[in-house]
C-alpha positions in Angstrom: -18.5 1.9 51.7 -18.0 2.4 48.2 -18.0 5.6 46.6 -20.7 6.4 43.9 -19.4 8.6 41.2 -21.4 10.7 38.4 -21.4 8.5 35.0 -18.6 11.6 33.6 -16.4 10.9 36.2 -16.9 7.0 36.3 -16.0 7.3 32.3 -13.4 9.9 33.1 -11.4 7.4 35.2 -11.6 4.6 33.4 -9.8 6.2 30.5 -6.2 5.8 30.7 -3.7 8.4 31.4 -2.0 7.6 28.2 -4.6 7.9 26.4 -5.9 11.3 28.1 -2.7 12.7 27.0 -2.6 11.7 23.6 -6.2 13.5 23.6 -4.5 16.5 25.4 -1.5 16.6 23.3 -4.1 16.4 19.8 -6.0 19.6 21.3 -3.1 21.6 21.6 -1.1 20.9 18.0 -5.0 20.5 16.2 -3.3 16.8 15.2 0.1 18.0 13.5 3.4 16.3 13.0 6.6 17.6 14.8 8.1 18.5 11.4 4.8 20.4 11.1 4.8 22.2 14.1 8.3 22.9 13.6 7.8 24.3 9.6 4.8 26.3 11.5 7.4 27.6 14.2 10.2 28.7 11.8 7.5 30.4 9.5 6.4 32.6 12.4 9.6 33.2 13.8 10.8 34.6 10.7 7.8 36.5 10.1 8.4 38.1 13.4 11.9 38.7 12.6 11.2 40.6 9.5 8.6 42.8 11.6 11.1 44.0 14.3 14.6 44.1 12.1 13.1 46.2 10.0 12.5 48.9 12.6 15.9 48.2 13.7 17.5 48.1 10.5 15.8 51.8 9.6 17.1 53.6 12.9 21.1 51.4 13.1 24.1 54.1 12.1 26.8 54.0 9.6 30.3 53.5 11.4 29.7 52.0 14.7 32.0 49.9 16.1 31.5 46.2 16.3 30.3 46.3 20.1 29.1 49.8 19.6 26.8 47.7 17.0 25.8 45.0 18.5 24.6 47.1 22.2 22.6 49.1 19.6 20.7 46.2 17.7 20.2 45.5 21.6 18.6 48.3 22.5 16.5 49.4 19.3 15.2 45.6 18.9 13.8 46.2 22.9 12.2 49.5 21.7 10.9 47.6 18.8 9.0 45.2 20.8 8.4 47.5 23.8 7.2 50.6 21.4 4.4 48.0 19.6 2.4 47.7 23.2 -0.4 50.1 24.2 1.7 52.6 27.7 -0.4 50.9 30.1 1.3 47.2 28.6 4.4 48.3 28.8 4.4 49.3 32.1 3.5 45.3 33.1 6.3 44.6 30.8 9.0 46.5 32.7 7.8 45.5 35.7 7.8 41.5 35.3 11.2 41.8 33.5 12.7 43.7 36.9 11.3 41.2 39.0 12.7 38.5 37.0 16.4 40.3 36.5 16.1 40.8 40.3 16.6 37.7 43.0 13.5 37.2 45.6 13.6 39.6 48.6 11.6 40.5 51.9 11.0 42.2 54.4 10.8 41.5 58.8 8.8 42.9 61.7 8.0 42.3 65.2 4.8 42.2 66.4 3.5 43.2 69.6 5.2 40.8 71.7 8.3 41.6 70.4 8.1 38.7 67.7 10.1 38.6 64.9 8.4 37.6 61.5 10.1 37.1 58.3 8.2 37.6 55.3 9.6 36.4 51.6 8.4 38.0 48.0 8.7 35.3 45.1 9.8 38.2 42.8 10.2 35.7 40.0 6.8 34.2 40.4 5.2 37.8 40.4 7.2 38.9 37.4 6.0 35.3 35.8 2.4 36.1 36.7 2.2 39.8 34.8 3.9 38.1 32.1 1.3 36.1 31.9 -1.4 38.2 32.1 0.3 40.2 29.3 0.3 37.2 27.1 -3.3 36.7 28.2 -4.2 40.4 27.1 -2.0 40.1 23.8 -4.3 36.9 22.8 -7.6 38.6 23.5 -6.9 41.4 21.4 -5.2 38.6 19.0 -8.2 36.9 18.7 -10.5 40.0 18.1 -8.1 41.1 15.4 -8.3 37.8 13.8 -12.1 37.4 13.7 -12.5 40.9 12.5 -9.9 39.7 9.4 -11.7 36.8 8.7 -14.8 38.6 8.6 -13.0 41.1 6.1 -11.7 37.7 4.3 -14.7 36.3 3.5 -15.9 40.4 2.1 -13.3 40.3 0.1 -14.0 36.9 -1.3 -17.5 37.8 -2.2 -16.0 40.3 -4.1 -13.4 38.4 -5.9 -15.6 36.5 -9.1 -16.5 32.7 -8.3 -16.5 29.9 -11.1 -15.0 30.7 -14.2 -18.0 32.3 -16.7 -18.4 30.6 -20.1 -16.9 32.7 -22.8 -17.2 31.8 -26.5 -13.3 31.0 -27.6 -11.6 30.9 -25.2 -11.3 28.8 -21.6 -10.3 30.8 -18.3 -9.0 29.8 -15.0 -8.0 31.9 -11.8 -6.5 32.1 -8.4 -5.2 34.1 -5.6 -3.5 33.5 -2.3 -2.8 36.4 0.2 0.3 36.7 2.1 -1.6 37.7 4.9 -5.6 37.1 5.8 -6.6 39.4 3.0 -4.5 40.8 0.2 -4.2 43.7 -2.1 -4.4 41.4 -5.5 -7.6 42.1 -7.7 -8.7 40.2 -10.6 -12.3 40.1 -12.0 -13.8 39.0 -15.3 -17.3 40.4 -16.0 -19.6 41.0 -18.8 -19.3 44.8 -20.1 -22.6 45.6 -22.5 -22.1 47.8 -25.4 -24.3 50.1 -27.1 -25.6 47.2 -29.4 -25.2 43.4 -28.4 -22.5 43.5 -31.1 -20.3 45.9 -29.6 -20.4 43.7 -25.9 -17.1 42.9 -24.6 -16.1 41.0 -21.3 -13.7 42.8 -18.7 -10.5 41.0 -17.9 -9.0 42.7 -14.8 -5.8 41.6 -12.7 -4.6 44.7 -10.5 -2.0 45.0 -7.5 -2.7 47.7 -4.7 0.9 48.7 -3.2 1.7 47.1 0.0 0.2 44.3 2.2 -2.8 43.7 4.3 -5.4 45.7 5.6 -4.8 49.0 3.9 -4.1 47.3 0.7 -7.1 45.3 0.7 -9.6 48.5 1.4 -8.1 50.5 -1.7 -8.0 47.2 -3.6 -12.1 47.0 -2.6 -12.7 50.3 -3.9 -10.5 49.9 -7.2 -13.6 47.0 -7.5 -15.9 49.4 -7.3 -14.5 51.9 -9.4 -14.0 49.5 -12.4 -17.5 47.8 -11.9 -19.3 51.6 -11.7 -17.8 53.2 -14.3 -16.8 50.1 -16.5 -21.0 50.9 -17.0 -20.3 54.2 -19.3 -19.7 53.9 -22.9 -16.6 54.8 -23.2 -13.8 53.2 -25.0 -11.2 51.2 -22.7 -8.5 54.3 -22.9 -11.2 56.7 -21.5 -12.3 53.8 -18.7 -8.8 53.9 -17.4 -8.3 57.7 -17.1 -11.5 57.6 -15.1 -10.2 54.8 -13.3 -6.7 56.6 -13.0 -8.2 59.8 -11.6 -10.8 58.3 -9.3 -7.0 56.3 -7.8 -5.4 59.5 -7.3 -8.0 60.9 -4.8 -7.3 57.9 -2.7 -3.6 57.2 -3.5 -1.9 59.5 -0.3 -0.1 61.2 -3.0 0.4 58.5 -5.1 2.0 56.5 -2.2 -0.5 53.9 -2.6 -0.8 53.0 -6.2 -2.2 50.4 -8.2 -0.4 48.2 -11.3 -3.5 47.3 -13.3 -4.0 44.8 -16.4 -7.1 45.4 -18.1 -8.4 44.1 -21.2 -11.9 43.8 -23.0 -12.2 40.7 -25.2 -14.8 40.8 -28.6 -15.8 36.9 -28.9 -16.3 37.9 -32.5 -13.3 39.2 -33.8 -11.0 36.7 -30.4 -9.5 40.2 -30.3 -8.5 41.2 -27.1 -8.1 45.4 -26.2 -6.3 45.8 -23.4 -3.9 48.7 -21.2 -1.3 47.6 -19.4 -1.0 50.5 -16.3 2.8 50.0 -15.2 1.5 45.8 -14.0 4.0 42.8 -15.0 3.6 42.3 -18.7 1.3 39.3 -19.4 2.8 36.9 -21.2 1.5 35.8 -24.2 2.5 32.1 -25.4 1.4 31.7 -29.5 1.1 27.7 -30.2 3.7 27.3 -32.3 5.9 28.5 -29.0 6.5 32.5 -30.1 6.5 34.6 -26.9 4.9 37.8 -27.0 4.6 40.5 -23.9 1.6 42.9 -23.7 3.5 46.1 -22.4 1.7 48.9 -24.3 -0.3 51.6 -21.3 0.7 53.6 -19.1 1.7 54.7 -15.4 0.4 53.1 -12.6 -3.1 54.2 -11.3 -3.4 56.7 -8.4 0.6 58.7 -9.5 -0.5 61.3 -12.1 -4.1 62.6 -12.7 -3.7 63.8 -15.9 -1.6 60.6 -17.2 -2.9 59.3 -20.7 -3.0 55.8 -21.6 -2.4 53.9 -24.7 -4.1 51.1 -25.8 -3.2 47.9 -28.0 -4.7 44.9 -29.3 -3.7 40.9 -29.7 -5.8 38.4 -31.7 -5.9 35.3 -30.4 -5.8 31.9 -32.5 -6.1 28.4 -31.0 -3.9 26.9 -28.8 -2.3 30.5 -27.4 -2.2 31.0 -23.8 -2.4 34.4 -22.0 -0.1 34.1 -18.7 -2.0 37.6 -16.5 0.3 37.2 -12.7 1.0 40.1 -10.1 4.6 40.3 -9.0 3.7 37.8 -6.1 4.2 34.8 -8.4 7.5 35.5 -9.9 9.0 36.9 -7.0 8.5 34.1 -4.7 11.8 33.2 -3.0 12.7 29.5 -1.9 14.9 29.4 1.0 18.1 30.5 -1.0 16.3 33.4 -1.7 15.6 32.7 -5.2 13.1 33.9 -7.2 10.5 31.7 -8.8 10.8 33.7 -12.3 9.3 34.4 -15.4 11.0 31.1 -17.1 10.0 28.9 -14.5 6.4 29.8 -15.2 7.2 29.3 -19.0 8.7 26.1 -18.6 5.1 25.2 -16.9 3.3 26.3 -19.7 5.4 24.7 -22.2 5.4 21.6 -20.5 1.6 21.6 -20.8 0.5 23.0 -23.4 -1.9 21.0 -24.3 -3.8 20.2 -20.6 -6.8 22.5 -20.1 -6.4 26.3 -17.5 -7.7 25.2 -14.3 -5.4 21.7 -14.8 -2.2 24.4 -16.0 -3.1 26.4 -12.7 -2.9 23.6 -10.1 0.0 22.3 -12.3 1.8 25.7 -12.1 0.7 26.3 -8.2 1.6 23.2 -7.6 5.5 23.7 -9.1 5.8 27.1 -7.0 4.4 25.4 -3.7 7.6 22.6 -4.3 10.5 25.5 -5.5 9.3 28.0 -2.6 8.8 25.2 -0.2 8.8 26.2 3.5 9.8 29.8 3.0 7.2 32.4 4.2 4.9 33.8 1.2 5.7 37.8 1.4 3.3 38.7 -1.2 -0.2 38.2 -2.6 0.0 36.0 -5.5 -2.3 36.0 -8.6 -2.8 34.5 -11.8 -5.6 34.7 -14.0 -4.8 32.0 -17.2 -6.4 32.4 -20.8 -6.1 29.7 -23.5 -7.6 30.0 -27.0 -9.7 27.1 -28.6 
């Protein structure tokens, strides 16, 4: 009698194995390359590296011998993964890696009529089994990490500015990538209203929160919110930053987490731009006939000294000049012989292309750092904000 299978399971076997393993195999690498996976592999591995040599690196003593050295990197790098888990994961750890270190083993009896019985423990297939449930807890907390990031992601983007606004003068083009789900780079441009419609200005802003991440990104959200709450008063760009400065040093830990701001107000009328440059990388600014000019005139960083004053300066713009506003992430991006991406390589760009409009110079210039830096891991949040004069 034949057997009557469901329509899925009818369909099921006539598809080939072949073909039910390509399917397989497409699930699991999401339809990447080897070279890809491999890129991915090294990029993560590398990552990870970082992470645990630093601990090592920061408790490793002066003098030790060469083996004395080498057993010690041992046994802080163990600590440094060990020390990462909650007690309770730790304990699973040491256990599976004793039952793996240790061959299988048993035990005998006799029952009541004097029978002997031999029973084995698979030792490795235990210590196999808690590793896996390790790995099984690791990903669930993995994946509730990384869906509470994205969620924080897309915060962050709504606070970042969308299209580029129209401004009369000048064209404007931006972009940020974080090193990590969400960065500590700022940049904003916003309308600021003066006292008459005469005196309005528009806020250029380009900031970088010290360090990486999560922390980063929360102080770099309320920097936002500073600038956009009391960029409201009217009071002249000097008096903004103090504010600003003073507001950062109630949140800074004691000035370890500063903030290198740019920030500049722009008067269409006069294509004069006011700005203060708060300890940030000094903009560059490219003149058409090719004169370079850097926009270095501030102060300290925000969130260091309360009482720190600020100076302010003032460029005017004619056509054809570009205004090059990047956070350290850009120029400090390191190919695989650790060498940076620099100031003149950004130049050369901009030379190069004078002519072509922002957003074609920024996917130009991303373009050129995504070929020097090439596989290498991306360490820092990079931003660039580019201005050119009509």
């Amino acid at each position: 009698m034949a057997t009557a299978f469901p329509p899925a399971e009818q369909s099921a076997q006539r598809i080939p194995l072949r073909v039910r393993l390509q399917r397989f195999w497409h699930r699991v690498t999401e339809g990447l390359e080897v070279s890809q996976l491999w890129s991915q592999f090294e990029t993560d591995a590398r990552t990870s590296y970082r992470l645990y040599s630093s601990d090592v690196a920061a408790k490793t003593p002066e003098g030790l011998t060469r083996r004395g050295h080498n057993l010690h990197v041992v046994k802080e790098f163990f600590w440094a993964v060990v020390e990462k888990l909650s007690p309770a994961r730790r304990v699973l750890l040491l256990a599976a890696l004793v039952m793996l270190l240790f061959p299988s083993s048993g035990f005998s009896y006799h029952d009541a009529g004097n029978e002997l019985h031999v029973v084995e423990i698979d030792l490795h297939f235990w210590g196999g089994l808690l590793l896996f449930l390790l790995l099984m807890l690791e990903i669930a907390d993995r994946v509730v990490m990384k869906r509470d990031l994205q969620i924080a992601r897309e915060i962050q983007t709504w606070l970042l500015p969308g299209a580029p606004p129209q401004i009369p003068g000048i064209s404007v083009a931006y972009t940020t990538r974080p090193a990590n789900t969400v960065a500590g780079d700022y940049y904003d441009v916003f309308p600021r209203p003066g006292k008459t419609p005469e005196e309005s200005r528009v806020m250029f802003a380009v900031a970088d929160v010290a360090g990486k991440s999560i922390p980063a990104a929360m102080l770099m959200a309320t920097l936002q919110a500073s600038l956009k709450t009391l960029s409201t008063a009217q009071v002249a760009l000097p008096e903004l930053v103090a504010n600003m400065n003073r507001y950062a040093c109630s949140n800074s830990q004691g000035g370890l987490r500063f903030t290198t701001a740019f920030l500049a107000e722009y008067d269409a009328a006069r294509r004069t731009f006011y700005y203060i440059n708060a300890g940030h990388n000094n903009p560059i600014l490219r003149r058409a006939n090719g004169l370079i000019e850097r926009l270095d005139v501030g102060g300290l960083p925000l969130g260091i000294q309360p009482e720190a004053k600020y100076e302010s300066a003032s460029v005017t713009l004619t056509p054809g000049d570009w205004l090059i506003i990047f956070t350290d992430g850009l120029v400090e991006a390191e190919n695989a012989r650790q060498e940076e991406y620099g100031e003149t390589r950004v130049l050369t760009t901009i030379n190069a292309a004078a002519a072509t409009a922002p957003n074609d110079m920024l996917q130009r210039l991303m373009a050129e750092l995504d070929l020097f830096v090439g596989t290498t891991p991306q360490h820092d949040d990079v931003t660039c904000l580019l201005i050119k004069a009509e």
